[in-house]
C-alpha positions in Angstrom: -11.1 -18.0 12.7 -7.2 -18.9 11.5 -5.6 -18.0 14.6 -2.9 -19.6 16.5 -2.6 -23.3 15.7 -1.5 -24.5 19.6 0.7 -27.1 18.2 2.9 -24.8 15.5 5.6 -24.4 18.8 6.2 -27.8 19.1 5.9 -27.9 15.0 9.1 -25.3 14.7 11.0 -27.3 17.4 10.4 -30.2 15.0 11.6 -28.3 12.2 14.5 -26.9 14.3 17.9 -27.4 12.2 15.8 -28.2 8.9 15.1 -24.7 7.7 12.1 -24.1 5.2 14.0 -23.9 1.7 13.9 -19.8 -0.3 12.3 -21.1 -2.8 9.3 -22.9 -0.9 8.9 -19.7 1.2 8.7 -17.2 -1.8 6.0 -19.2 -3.0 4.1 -19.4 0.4 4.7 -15.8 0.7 3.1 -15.3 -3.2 0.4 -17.4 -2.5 -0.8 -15.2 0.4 -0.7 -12.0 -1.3 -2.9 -14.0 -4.2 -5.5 -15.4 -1.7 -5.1 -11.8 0.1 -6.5 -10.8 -3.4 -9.5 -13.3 -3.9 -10.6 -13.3 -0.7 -9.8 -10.6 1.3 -8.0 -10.6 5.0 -10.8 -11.9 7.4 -11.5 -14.7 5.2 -8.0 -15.8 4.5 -6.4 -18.9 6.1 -2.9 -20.6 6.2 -4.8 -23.6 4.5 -5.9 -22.0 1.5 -2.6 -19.9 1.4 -0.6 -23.8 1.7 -3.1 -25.1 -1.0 -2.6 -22.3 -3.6 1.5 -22.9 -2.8 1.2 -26.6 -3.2 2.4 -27.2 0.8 1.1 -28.8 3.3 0.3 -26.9 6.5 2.6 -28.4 8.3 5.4 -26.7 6.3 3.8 -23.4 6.6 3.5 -23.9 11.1 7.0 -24.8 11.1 8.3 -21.4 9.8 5.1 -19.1 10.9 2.7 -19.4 14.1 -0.6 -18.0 12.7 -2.2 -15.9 9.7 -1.2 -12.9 11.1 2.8 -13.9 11.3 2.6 -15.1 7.8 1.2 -12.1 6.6 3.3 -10.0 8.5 6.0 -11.6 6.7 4.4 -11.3 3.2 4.0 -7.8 3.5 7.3 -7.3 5.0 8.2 -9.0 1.6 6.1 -6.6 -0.8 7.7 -3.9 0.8 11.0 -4.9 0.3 10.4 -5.8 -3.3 8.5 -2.4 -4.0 11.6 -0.7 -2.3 14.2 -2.4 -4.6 11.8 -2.3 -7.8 10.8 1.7 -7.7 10.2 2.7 -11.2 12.1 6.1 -12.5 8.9 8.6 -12.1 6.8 9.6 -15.6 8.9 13.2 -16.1 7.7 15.3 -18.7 8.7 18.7 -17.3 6.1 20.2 -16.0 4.8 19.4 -12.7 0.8 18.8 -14.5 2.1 16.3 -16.4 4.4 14.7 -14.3 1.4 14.1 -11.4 -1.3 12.9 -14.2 1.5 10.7 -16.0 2.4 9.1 -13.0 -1.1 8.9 -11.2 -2.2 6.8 -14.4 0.6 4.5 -13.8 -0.1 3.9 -10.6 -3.9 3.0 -11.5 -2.6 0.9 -14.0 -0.3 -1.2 -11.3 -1.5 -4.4 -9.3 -1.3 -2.4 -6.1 -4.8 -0.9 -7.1 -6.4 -4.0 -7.6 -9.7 -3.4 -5.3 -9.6 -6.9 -3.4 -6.0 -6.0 -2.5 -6.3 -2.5 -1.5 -9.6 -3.9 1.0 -7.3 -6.8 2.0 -4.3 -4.5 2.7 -6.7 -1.9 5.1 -8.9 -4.7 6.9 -5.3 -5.5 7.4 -4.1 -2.6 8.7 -6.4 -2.6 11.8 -5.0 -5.5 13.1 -2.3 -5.3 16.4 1.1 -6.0 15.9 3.5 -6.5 12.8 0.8 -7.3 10.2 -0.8 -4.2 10.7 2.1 -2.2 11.1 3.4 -3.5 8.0 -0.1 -3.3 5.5 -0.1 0.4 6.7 3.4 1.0 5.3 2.3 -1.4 1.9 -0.6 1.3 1.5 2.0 4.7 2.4 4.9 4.0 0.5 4.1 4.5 -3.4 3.0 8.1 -2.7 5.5 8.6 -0.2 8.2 8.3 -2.8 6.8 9.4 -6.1 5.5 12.5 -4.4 8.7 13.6 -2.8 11.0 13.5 -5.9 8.2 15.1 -8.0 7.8 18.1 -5.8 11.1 18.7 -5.5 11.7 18.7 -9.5 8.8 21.0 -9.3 10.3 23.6 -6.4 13.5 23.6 -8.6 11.3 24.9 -11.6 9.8 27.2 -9.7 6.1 25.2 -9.6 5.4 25.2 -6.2 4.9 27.5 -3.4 7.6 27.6 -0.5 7.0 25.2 2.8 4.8 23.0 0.6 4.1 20.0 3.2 5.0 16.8 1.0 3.9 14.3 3.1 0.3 15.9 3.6 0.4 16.1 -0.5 1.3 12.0 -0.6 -1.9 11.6 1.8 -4.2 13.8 -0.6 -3.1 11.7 -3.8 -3.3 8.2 -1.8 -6.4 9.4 -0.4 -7.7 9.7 -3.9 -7.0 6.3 -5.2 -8.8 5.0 -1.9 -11.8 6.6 -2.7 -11.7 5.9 -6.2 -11.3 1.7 -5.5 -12.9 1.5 -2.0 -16.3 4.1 -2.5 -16.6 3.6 -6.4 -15.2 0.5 -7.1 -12.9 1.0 -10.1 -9.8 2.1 -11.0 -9.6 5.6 -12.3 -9.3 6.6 -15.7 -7.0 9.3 -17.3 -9.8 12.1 -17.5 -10.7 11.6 -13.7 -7.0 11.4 -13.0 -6.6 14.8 -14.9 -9.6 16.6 -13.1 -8.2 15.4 -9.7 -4.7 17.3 -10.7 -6.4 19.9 -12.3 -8.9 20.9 -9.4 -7.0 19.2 -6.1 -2.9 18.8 -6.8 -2.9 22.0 -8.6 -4.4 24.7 -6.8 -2.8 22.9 -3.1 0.9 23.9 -4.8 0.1 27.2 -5.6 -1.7 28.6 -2.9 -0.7 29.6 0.5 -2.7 28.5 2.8 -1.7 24.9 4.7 -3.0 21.7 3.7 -4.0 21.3 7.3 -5.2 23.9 10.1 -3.1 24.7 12.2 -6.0 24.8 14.9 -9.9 24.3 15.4 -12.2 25.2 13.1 -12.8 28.6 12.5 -16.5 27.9 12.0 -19.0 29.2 9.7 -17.9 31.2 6.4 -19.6 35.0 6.4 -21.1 34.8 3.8 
C-alpha cells in the first residue's frame, strides 16, 4: 500500500524555501493521470508516478505527503484544465442532433478511456480531497454540455416545462458508465443514436419527473 511515507514532513521542511519548479510539477501531475490510466487507482504509487515523470521520489514527498495528496492535486488540475478548455457544444439545431453529435464527441474524448473512467471511480470512494475531487472529474462534462443544450432546446420549444437538468446530465453520464464499465468499449454512433432516440427523447417530452417524488407505487395493474 502507497500510503503516507513518515519521513515526507521532515522532507517538505527540507525543501522549505526551495519550491518544486511549474514545470517539474505539471509533469508529476501528467504522469499520474497516465499511470492512473495503465494501472488503475489501488495499484498506483508515487514511485511509478516519479519514474514515468523522470523524478526522484524525494522531489515528489517534498511537495505532496502520499498518493492520495498527489492525486488530489492531479485531479484538482484536470478539472481546472477541462474548465478553461470547454469545447463550443456540436449545434445543429435541433435538440436530436445536438445530444447524438455531442454524445459521440464525448466517446471520442480521452475522458472515456475505460482504465481512466475505473481509475477515476475506485477513486471516488476514497475520504477526503481525492475523492471529492474524481467525483467532480466524472460530473462535470455532462453537467455543462447538458445545461446549455437544454436550454437552446426550451428556447425552440423542444422540451417540456420544469425539465430537471441535472437529473438529465446523470442519465447521459450514467450511460457512458455503463457503456465503458459493464461492456467495455466506447460507444459507437448507432448506440449513441438509440440511447437519444429511446432514453433523452422521450424524458423531454413527457411529463412525468425523472425521479419519484416518493416510494414506489408498487405493482403495475396490469
Amino acid at each position: 500500500m502507497d500510503g503516507t511515507d513518515p519521513r515526507a514532513g521532515a522532507r517538505r521542511s527540507a525543501g522549505a524555501g526551495r519550491p518544486m519548479s511549474q514545470d517539474r510539477e505539471d509533469a508529476l501531475l501528467d504522469a499520474a493521470l497516465v499511470v492512473l490510466t495503465e494501472v488503475g487507482y489501488d495499484r498506483l504509487t508515487v514511485g511509478a508516478v516519479c519514474e514515468r515523470a523522470a523524478a526522484s521520489t524525494k522531489t515528489a514527498y517534498r511537495r505532496w505527503a502520499n498518493k492520495d495528496e498527489l492525486m488530489a492535486a492531479a485531479f484538482r488540475r484536470a478539472i481546472e484544465r477541462e474548465t478553461a478548455a470547454q469545447l463550443e457544444p456540436v449545434r445543429t439545431g435541433s435538440l436530436r442532433g445536438d445530444l447524438i453529435g455531442n454524445l459521440d464527441l464525448r466517446a471520442r474524448s480521452h475522458w472515456t478511456s475505460v482504465n481512466l473512467v475505473v481509475g477515476l471511480v475506485v477513486a471516488s470512494r476514497i475520504d477526503g480531497d481525492a475523492g471529492r475531487l474524481a467525483r467532480e472529474l466524472v460530473r462535470q462534462h455532462e453537467a455543462a454540455y447538458c445545461a446549455e443544450l437544454l436550454r437552446a432546446a426550451a428556447e425552440r420549444g423542444e422540451v417540456r416545462p420544469g425539465l430537471d437538468v441535472e437529473s438529465f446530465a446523470d442519465l447521459a453520464r450514467s450511460f457512458f458508465l455503463h457503456e465503458l464499465l459493464v461492456r467495455g468499449t466506447r460507444p459507437d454512433r448507432a448506440r449513441i443514436t438509440a440511447f437519444v432516440d429511446s432514453v433523452l427523447l422521450p424524458v423531454c417530452s413527457t411529463g412525468e419527473p425523472l425521479r419519484p417524488s416518493g416510494p414506489p407505487a408498487g405493482p403495475a395493474i396490469p
